[in-house]
PAMI-70741 format. One line per field, with one value per residue: residue number from 0; y, x, z of N, C-alpha, C in turn; residue in three letters. Coordinates in steps of 0.001 Angstrom, whole numbers, plus 500000, padded with zeros to 6 digits. Last residue first. Example, Ala and Ser with C-alpha at 12.3 -4.5 7.8 and 13.67 -1.06 7.14 Angstrom:
2
i: (1	0);
n.v: (497750	494310);
n.u: (512850	513190);
n.w: (507080	507800);
ca.v: (498940	495500);
ca.u: (513670	512300);
ca.w: (507140	507800);
c.v: (500030	496700);
c.u: (512900	513200);
c.w: (507870	507800);
aa: (SER	ALA);
***
This chain:
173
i: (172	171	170	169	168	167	166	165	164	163	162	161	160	159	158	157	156	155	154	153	152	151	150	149	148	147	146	145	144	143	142	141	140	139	138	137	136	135	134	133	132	131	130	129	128	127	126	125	124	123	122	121	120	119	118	117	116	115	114	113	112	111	110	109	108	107	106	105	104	103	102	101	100	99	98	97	96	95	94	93	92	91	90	89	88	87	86	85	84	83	82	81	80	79	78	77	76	75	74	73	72	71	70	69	68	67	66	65	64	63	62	61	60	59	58	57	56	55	54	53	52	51	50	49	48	47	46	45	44	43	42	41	40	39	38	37	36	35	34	33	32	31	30	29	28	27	26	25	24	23	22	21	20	19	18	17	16	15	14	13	12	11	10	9	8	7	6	5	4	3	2	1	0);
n.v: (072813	071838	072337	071849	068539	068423	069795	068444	065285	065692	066456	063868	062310	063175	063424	061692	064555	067664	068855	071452	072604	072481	073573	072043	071454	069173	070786	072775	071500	070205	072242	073416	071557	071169	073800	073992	072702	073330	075371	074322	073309	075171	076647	074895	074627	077661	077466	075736	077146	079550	078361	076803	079506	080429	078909	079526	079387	080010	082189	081647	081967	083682	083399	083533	082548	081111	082671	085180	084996	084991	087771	089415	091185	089587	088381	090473	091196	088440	088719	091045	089923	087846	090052	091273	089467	088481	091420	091614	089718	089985	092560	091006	089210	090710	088917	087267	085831	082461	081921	081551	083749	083516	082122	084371	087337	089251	091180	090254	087873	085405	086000	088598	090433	090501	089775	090362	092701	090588	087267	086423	087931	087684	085080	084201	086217	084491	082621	082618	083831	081112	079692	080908	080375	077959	076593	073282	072031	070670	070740	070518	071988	074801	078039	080800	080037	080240	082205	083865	080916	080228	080244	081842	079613	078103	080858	081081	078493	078530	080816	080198	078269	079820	081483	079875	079214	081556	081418	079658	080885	082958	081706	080239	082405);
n.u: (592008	592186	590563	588371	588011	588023	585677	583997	584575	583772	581107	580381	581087	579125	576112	575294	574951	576211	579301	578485	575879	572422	570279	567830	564974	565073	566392	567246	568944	570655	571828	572635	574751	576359	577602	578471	580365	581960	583276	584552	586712	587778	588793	590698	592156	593258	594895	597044	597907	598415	600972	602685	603851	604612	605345	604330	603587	601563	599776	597675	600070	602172	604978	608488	609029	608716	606876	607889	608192	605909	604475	601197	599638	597192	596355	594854	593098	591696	591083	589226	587711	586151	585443	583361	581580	580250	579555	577637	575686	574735	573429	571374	570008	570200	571048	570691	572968	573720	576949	579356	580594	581055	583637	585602	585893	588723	590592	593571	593481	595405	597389	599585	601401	602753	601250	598640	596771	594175	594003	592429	590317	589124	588282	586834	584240	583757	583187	581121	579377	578381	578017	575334	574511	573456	574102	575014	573786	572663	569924	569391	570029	568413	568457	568779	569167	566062	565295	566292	566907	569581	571578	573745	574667	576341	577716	579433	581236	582180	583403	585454	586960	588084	589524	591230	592759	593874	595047	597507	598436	599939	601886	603141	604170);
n.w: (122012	124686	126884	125838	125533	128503	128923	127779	129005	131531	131094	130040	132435	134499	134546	136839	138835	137464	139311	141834	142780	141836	143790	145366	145472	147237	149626	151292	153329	152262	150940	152904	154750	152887	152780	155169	155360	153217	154912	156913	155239	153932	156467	157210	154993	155266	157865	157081	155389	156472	158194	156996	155660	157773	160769	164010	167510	169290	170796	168824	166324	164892	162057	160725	156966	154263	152800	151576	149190	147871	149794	150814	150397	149910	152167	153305	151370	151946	155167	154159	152995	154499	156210	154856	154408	157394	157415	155487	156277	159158	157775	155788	157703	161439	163444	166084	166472	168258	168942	168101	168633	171006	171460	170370	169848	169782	171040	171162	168344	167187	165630	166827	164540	161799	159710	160115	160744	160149	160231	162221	162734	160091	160224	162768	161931	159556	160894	162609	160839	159362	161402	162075	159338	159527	163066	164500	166389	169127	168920	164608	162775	162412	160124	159399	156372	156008	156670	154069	151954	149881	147683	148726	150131	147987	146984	149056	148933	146749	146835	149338	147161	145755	147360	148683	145691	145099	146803	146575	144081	144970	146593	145059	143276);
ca.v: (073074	071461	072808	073011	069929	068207	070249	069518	065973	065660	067260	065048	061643	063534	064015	061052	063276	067139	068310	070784	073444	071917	073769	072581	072629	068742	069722	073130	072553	069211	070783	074209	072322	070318	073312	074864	071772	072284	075395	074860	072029	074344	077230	075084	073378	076998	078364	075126	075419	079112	079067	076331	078258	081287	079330	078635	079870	078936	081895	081749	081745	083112	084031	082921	083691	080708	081320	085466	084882	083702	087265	088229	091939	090934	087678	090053	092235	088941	087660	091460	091061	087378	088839	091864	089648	087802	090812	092789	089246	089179	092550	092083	089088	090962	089761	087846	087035	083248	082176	080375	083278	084219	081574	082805	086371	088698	091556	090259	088618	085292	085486	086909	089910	091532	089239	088437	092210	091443	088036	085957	087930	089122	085531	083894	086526	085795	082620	081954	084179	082431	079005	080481	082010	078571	077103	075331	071653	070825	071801	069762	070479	073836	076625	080308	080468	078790	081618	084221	081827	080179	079312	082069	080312	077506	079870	081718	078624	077451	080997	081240	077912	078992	082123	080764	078104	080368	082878	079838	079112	083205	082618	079624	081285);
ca.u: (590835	592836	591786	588325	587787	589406	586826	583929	584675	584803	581806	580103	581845	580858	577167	575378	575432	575301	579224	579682	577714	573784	570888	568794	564912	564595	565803	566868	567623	569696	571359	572252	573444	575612	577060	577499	579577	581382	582434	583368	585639	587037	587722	589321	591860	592887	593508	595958	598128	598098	599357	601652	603166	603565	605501	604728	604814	602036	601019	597561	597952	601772	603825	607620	608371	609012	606741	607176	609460	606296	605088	602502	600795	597790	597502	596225	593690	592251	591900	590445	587965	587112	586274	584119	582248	580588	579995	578670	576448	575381	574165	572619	570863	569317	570858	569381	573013	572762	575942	578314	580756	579849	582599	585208	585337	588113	589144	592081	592912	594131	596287	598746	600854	602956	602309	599140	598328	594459	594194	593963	591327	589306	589324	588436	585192	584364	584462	583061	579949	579426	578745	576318	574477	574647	573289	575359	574135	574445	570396	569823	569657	569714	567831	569054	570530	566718	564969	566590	566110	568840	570445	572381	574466	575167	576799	578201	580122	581348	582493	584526	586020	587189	588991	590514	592003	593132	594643	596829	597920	598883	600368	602377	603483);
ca.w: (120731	123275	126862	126303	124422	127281	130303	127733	127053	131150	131422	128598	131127	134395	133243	135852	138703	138288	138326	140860	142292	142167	142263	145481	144867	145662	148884	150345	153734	152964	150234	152389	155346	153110	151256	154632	156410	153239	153631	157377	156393	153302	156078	158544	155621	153994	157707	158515	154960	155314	158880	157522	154704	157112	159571	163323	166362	168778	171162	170577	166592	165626	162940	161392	158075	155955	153280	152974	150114	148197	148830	151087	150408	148410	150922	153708	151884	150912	154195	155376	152456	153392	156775	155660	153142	155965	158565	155098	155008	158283	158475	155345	156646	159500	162783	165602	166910	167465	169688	168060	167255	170724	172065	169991	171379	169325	170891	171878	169012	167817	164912	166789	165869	163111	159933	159751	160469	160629	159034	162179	163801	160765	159655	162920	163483	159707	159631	163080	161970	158656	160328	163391	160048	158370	161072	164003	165017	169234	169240	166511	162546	162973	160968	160814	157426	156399	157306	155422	152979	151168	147482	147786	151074	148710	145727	148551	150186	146895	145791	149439	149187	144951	146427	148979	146704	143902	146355	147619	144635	143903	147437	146262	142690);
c.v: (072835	071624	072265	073568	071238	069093	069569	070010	067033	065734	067023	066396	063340	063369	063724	061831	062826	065665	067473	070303	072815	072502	073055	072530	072660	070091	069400	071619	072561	070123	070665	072996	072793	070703	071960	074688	073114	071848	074612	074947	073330	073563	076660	075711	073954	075861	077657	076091	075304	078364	079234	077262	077322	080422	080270	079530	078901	079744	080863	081282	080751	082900	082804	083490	083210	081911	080926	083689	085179	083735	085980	088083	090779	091378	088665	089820	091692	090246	087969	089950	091424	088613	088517	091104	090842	088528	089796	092387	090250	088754	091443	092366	089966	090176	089134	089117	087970	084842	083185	080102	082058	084181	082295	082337	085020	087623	090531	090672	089139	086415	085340	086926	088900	091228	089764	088575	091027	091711	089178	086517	087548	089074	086848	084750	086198	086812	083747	082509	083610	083480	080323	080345	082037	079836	077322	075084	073550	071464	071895	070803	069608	072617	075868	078921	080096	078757	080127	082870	082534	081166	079224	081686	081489	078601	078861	081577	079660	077741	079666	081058	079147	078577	081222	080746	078560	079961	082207	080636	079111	081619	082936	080058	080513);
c.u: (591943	592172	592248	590011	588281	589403	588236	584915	584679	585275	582577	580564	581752	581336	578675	575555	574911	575603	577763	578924	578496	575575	572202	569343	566707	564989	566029	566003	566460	568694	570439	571172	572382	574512	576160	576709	578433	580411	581516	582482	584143	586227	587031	588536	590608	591727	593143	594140	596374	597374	598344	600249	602038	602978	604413	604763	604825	602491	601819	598723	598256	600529	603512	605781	607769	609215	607301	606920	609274	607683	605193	603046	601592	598916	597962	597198	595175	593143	592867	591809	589578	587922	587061	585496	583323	581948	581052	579690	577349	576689	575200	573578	571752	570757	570803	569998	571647	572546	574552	577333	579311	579281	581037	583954	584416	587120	588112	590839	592543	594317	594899	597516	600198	602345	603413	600350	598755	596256	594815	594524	592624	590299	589741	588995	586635	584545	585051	583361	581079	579997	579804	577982	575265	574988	574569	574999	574657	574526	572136	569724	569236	569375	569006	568984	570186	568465	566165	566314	566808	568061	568958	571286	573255	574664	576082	577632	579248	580409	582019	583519	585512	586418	587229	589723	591331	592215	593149	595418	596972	598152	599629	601849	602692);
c.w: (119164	122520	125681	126208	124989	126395	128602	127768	127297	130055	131286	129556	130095	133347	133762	134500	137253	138335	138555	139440	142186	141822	142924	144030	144920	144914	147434	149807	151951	152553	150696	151744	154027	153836	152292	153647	155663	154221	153084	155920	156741	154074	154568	157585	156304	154516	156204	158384	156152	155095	157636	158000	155913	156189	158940	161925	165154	167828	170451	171172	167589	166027	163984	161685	159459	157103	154811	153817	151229	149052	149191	149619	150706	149024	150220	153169	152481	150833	153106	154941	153664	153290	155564	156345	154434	154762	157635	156242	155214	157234	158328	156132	156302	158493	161341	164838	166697	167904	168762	168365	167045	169616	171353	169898	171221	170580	170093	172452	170138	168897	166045	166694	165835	164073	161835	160527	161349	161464	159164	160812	163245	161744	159692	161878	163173	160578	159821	162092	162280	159417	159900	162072	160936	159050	160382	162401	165402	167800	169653	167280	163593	162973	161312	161359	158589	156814	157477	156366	153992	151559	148808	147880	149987	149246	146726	147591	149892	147815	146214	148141	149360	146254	145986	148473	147535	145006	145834	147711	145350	144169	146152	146628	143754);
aa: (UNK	UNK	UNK	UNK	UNK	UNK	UNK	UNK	UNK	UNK	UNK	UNK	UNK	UNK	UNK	UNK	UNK	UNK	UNK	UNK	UNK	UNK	UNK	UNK	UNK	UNK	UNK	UNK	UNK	UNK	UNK	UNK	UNK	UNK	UNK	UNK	UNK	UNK	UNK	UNK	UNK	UNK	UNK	UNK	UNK	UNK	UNK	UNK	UNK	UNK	UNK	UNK	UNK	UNK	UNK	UNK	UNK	UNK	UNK	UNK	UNK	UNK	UNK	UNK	UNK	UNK	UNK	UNK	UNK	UNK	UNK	UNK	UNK	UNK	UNK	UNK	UNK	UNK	UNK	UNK	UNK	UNK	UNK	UNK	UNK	UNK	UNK	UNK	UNK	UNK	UNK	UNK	UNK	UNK	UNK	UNK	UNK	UNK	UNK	UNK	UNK	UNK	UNK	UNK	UNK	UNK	UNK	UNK	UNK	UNK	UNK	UNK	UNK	UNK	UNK	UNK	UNK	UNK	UNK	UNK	UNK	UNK	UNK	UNK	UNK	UNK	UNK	UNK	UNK	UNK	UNK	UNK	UNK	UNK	UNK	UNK	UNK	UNK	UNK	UNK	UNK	UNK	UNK	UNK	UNK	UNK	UNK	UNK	UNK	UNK	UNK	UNK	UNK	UNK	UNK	UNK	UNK	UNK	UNK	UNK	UNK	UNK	UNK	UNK	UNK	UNK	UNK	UNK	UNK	UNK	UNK	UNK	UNK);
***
């Protein structure tokens, strides 16, 4: 019931961040707001460097790699979208690959990320957290970039009330 939960929540932080990440130009993945900002492209690189590293048997070694190489994660790779993206979906896919074999009697289990020991609910708990903050720093990249043209992935403003009728109706017909 806590890793189907969990599954959920993944699940829905990955469809937010490629429902913004749609919405974009090749071009506009690479743009930066600054030169401290990270694109979207810098963005989907960490993700799916860390989640390849700390995914890749979860439960049998440490979450941080070492073949993995942080630092480069942040370093513009001049590749083709598709690249990218099969980079991208290659990460969740290793994630997901993970959870499909945790049980909920896997919770207190120890593991470890860079020598730190800790549970399986928290490592969870802590990867969940980093990869809604990055999601979000994507959806806002995406917004800005986009403008006036951005489609919106929640609720647009001023319907909540005839979404929230919807959402009741919905569940009590």
């Amino acid at each position: 019931m806590v890793i189907a939960a969990f599954v959920r929540e993944f699940t829905k932080t990955r469809q937010l961040a490629d429902r913004a990440i749609a919405q974009l130009s090749d071009e506009q993945l690479l743009a930066r707001l600054d030169d401290e900002a990270n694109s979207v492209a810098l963005l989907m690189q960490h993700l799916a460097g860390n989640m390849r590293s700390r995914w890749t048997e979860f439960l049998t070694s440490d979450g941080e790699k070492p073949w993995r190489n942080r630092d480069t994660e942040f370093e513009p790779q001049g590749q083709a979208r598709e690249t990218l993206q099969a980079s991208w979906e290659s990460g969740w896919q290793t994630l997901f690959d993970a959870l499909a074999g945790l049980t909920d009697a896997d919770l207190d289990r120890t593991v470890t990320i860079r020598g730190e020991a800790q549970t399986v609910l928290t490592a969870l708990t802590r990867q969940l957290s980093h990869y809604a903050g990055h999601a979000y720093q994507i959806v806002l990249l995406a917004k800005h970039l986009k403008g006036a043209d951005w489609a919106v992935l929640s609720i647009p403003r001023g319907q909540s009330d005839s979404y929230n009728a919807r959402t009741r109706a919905a569940a009590n017909p």
